[in-house]
C-alpha positions as CSV (number, residue, x, y, z in Angstrom):
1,X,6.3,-54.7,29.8
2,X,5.4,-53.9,26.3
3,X,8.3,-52.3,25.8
4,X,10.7,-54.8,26.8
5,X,8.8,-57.2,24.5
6,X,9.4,-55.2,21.7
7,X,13.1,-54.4,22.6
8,X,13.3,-58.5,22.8
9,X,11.4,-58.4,19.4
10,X,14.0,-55.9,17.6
11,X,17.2,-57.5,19.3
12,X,15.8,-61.1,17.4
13,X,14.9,-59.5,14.3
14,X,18.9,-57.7,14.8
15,X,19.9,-60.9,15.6
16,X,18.4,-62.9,12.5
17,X,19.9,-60.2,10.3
18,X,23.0,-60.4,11.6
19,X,23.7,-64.2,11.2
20,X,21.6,-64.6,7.9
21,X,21.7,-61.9,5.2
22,X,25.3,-60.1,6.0
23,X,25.5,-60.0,2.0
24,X,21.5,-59.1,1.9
25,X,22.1,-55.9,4.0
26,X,24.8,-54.1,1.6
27,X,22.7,-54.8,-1.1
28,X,20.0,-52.9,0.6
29,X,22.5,-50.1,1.5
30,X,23.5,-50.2,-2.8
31,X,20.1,-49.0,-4.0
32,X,19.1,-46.5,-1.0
33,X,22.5,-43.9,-2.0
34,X,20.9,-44.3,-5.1
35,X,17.7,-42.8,-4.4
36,X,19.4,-39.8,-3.4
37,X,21.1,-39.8,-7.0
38,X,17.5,-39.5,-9.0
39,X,16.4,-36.7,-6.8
40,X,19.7,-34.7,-7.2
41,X,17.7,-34.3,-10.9
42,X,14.8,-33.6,-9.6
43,X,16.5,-30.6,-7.7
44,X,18.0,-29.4,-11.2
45,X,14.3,-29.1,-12.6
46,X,13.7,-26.6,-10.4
47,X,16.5,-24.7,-11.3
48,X,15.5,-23.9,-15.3
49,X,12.2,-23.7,-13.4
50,X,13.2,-20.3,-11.6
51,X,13.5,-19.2,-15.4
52,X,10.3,-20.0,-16.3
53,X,8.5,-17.8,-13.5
54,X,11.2,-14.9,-15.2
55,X,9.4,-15.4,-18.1
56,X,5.8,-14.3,-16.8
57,X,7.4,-10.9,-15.5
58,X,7.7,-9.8,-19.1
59,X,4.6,-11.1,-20.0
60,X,2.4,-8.8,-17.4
61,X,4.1,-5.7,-19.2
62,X,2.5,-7.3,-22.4
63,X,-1.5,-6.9,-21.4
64,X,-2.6,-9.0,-24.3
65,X,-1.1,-12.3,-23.1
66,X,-1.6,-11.6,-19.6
67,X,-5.0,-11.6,-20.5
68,X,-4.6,-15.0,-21.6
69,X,-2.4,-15.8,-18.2
């Protein structure tokens, strides 16, 4: 029984969406395909991050700064 409430529930809320904000909903789909675009970044820090752990590998033949590592 709850279930078919809430399947009543969703198919309103679907309705109300439908019949009000057409013009709200691709605005909404805008700004989430540009989420993805921010972390496409955030997947190139990594990248000169690989680098970075390169780095270290010269420093353990070096005992003085791996002292300080």
């Amino acid at each position: 029984m709850r279930n078919e409430g809430l399947v009543k529930l969703l198919s309103g809320e679907k309705r109300q969406l439908r019949d009000g904000p057409n013009p709200g909903q691709p605005s909404i789909a805008q700004p989430s395909p540009a989420q993805p675009s921010p972390a496409k970044p955030s997947q190139a820090q990594p990248s000169p991050a690989q680098p970075s752990p390169a780095q270290p590998s010269p420093a353990q033949a070096r005992p003085g700064q791996a002292s300080l590592a």
